[in-house]
N, C-alpha and C positions, 0 to 999 in steps of 0.2 A: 498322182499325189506323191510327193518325194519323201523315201522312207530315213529321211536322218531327222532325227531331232529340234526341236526350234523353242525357240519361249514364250511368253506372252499366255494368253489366255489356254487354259485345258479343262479337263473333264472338270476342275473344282469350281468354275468360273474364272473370272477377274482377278490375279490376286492383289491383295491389297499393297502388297511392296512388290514389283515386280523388277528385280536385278538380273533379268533373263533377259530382256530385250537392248536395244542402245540406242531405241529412241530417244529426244532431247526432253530431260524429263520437266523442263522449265513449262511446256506447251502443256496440251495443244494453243499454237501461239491464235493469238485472241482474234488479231486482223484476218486471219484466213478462215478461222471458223466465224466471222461475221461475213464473209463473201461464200460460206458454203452454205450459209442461210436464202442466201437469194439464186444460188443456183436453178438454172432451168431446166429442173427436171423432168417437165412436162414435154421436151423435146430433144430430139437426137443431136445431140453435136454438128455440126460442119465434117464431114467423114473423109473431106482431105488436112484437117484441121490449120486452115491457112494462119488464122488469125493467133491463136495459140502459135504455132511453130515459127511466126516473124518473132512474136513477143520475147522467146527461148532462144533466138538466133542473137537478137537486139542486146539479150543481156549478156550473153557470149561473147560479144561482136564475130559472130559467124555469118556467113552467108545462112539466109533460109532452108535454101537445097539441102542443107548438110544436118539438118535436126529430122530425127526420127522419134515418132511420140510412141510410147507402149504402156501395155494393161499394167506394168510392175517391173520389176529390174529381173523376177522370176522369169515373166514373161519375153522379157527381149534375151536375157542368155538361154533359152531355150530357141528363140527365132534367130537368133545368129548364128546359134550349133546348127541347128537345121541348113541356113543357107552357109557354113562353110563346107559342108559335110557333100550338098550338092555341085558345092563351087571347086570340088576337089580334095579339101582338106581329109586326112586320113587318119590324125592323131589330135589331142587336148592336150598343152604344156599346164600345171596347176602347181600354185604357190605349193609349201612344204605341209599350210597348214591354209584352211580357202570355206568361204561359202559355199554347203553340202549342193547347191543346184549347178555350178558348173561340173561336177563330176554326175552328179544325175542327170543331168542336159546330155553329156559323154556315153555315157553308157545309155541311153533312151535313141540316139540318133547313130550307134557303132563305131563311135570313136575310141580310138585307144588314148585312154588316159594315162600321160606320164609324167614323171617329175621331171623340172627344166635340168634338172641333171644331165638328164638320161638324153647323151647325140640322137639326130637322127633328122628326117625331112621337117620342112617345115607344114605349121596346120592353123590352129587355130589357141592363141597365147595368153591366158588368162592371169592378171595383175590386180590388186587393190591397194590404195594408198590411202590412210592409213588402212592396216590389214584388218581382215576378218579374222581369227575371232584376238590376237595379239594388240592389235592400233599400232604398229609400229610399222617404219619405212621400207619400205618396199622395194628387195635387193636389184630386182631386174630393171632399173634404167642403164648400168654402163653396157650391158647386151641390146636392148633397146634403142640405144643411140648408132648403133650400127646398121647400115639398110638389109631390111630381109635379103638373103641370098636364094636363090632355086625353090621353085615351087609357089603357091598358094601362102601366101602369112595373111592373120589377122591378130593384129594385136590390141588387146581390150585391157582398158582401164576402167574397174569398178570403182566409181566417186562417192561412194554413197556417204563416207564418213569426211568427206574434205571440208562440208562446210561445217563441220561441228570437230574440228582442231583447235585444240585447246593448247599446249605446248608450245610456244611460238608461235611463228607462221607455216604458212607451207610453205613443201621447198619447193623453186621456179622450175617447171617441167616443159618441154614442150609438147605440148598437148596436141597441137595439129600434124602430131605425126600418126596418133593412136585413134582407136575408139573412143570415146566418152560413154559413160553410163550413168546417169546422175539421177538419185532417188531421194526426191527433197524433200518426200512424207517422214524420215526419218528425223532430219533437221525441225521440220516443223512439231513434233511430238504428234504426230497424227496420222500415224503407220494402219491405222484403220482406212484410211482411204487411200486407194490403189491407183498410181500413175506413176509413168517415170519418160524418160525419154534419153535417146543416144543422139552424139554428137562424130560424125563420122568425118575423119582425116581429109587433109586439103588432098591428098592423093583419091580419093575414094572417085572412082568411074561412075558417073549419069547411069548406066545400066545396072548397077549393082547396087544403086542407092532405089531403084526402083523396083528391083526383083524382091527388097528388103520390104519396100512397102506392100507391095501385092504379096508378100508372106501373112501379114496380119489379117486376122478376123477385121470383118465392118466393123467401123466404131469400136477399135479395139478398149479407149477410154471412154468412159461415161462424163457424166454430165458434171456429178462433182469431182471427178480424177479431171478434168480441166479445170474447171473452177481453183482449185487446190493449185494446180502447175501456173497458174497466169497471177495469184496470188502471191506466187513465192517469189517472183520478178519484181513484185512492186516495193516502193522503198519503206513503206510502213512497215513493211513484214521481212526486211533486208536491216531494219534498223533493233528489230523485237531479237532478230536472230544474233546481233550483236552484243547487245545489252545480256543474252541469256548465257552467251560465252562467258561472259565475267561472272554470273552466277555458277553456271557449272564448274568454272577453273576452284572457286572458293569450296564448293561443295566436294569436289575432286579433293582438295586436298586433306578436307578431315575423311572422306571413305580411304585417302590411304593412311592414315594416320590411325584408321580402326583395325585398318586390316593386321599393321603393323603389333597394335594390343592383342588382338586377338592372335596372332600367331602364323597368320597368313604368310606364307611369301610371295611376292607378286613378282611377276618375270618383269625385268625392266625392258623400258624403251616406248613404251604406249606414249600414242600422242594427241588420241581424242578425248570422249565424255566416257569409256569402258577401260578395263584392263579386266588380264587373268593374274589371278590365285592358285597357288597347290595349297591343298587343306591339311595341316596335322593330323591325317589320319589314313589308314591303310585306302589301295583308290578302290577296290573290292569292299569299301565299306560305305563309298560316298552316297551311292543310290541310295540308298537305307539315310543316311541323313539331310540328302536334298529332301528325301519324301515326308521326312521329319518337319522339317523347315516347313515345308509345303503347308502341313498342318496347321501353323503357326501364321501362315498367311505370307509367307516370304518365298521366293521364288527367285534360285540362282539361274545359272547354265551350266551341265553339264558337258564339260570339254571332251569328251571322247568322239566325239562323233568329228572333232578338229583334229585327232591323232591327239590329243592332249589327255589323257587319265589321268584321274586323280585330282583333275583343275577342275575351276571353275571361271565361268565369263562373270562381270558385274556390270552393269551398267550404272554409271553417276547416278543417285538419287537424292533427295534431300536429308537432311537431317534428322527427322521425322524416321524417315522410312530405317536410316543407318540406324537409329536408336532398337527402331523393329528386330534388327539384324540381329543388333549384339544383344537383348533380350534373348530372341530365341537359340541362340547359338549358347547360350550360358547355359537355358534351360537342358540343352543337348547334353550337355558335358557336365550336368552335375545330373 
């Protein structure tokens, strides 16, 4: 169990406005929880998941060979720490500010984790576009665009927020240089069910793409973590995902427009459905008023656990919920 911090559901249950995750709060979109109804749960998956990983390749235009399916995007930065860590690698490079499981993947498997600052051999290179927990663009592509020099590289791009870019488009990357990591339960608002799957570099060697696989437990996904990933390829559920972008962008702009009343400063450059906040008030005080909020039904993110004190994560929600917000946030301060 990784000891940093996370949102969504805790000891109080559910809560009713939950500004702690970045799931897509338009869902759970409709088309995939009607194909999680008919899932067949009464039997095992396919355990080489052919049909599934053509379906993932198809929507890529990747070859087959190069999709890797896994229990969670947890679940595969812990299995690629593991097989760089055998493959050689010695060290973890991690953004400035980063999802708390690559440095607990780091320290769980003996890697030295260190800032891309910081010279030294190559290991295993951890990226997100847009970032965790900030949303914004992600410095390491002019380093990137260089070919590894000496030693073991692996360089990982975490996708998880790219289909839920809201701020323009994305910018053109090229992708078949890196890892792919793509966790579409997020985009779909249905982060309750667990699957994700990697997309590995046209460089990637036949033996390393199979060492990857015999890493995994049998059936590492279940019945409806397929069902969910072959839904999220079809175009009913590719067309829901787009329609909800325009809702989130609208909804985006009155959560900043609250923040702004209320006193927030929000750090710019966010480019998905979240942004952070610093709160008007000492960051030695914030626990004491997340837990306040708490009570009230409303549930931030506390940024420290991103190096960030004193902030807070939001996820886009609706108006409804922003109303919850500044309700309770009044109640605090008076």
């Amino acid at each position: 169990m990784a000891s940093f911090s996370h949102g969504g559901t805790d000891a109080l249950g559910v809560p009713a406005h939950d500004f702690s995750t970045n799931r897509n709060a338009c869902g759970p979109c409709p088309a995939a929880v009607a194909a999680l109804q008919s899932a067949h749960a009464a039997q095992y998956p396919d355990p080489l998941y052919t049909d599934l990983r053509a379906q993932l390749a198809a929507f890529h235009g990747v070859a087959l060979v190069r999709v890797l399916v896994g229990g969670s995007s947890s679940e595969l930065i812990h299995r690629f720490t593991q097989h760089a860590v055998r493959s050689g690698a010695r060290r973890a490079t991690l953004p400035p500010h980063h999802y708390g499981d690559y440095l607990q993947a780091a320290q769980v498997w003996g890697l030295a984790a260190q800032s891309r600052s910081v010279p030294g051999p190559q290991g295993l290179h951890w990226a997100c576009e847009p970032s965790s927990p900030l949303g914004v663009l992600d410095e390491v592509w002019p380093d990137w665009a260089q070919p590894p020099a000496g030693g073991p590289t692996w360089r990982m791009l975490d996708c998880a927020y790219r289909p839920l870019w809201l701020e323009g488009t994305a910018p053109q990357r090229d992708l078949d240089t890196v890892w792919q990591l793509w966790t579409p339960n997020k985009a779909l608002g249905m982060t309750g069910v667990r699957a994700a799957y990697a997309i590995a570099p046209l460089h990637a060697a036949a033996q390393e793409l199979e060492a990857l696989h015999l890493l995994a437990p049998s059936w590492v996904v279940g019945a409806h973590g397929v069902t969910m990933l072959q839904a999220w390829v079809t175009p009913p559920v590719q067309q829901w995902l787009a329609q909800s972008l325009e809702t989130l962008r609208a909804w985006k702009a009155q959560q900043l427009a609250l923040c702004e009343q209320l006193g927030w400063q929000v750090i710019p450059g966010h480019q998905a459905n979240y942004l952070v906040a610093r709160l008007p008030l000492p960051p030695q005080d914030l626990g004491r008023s997340l837990a306040a909020l708490r009570t009230y039904g409303v549930k931030l993110r506390d940024c420290a656990s991103f190096g960030l004190p004193g902030h807070v994560r939001l996820g886009v929600l609706p108006p409804a919920s922003q109303a919850a917000l500044a309700q309770a946030w009044n109640l605090l301060e008076n």
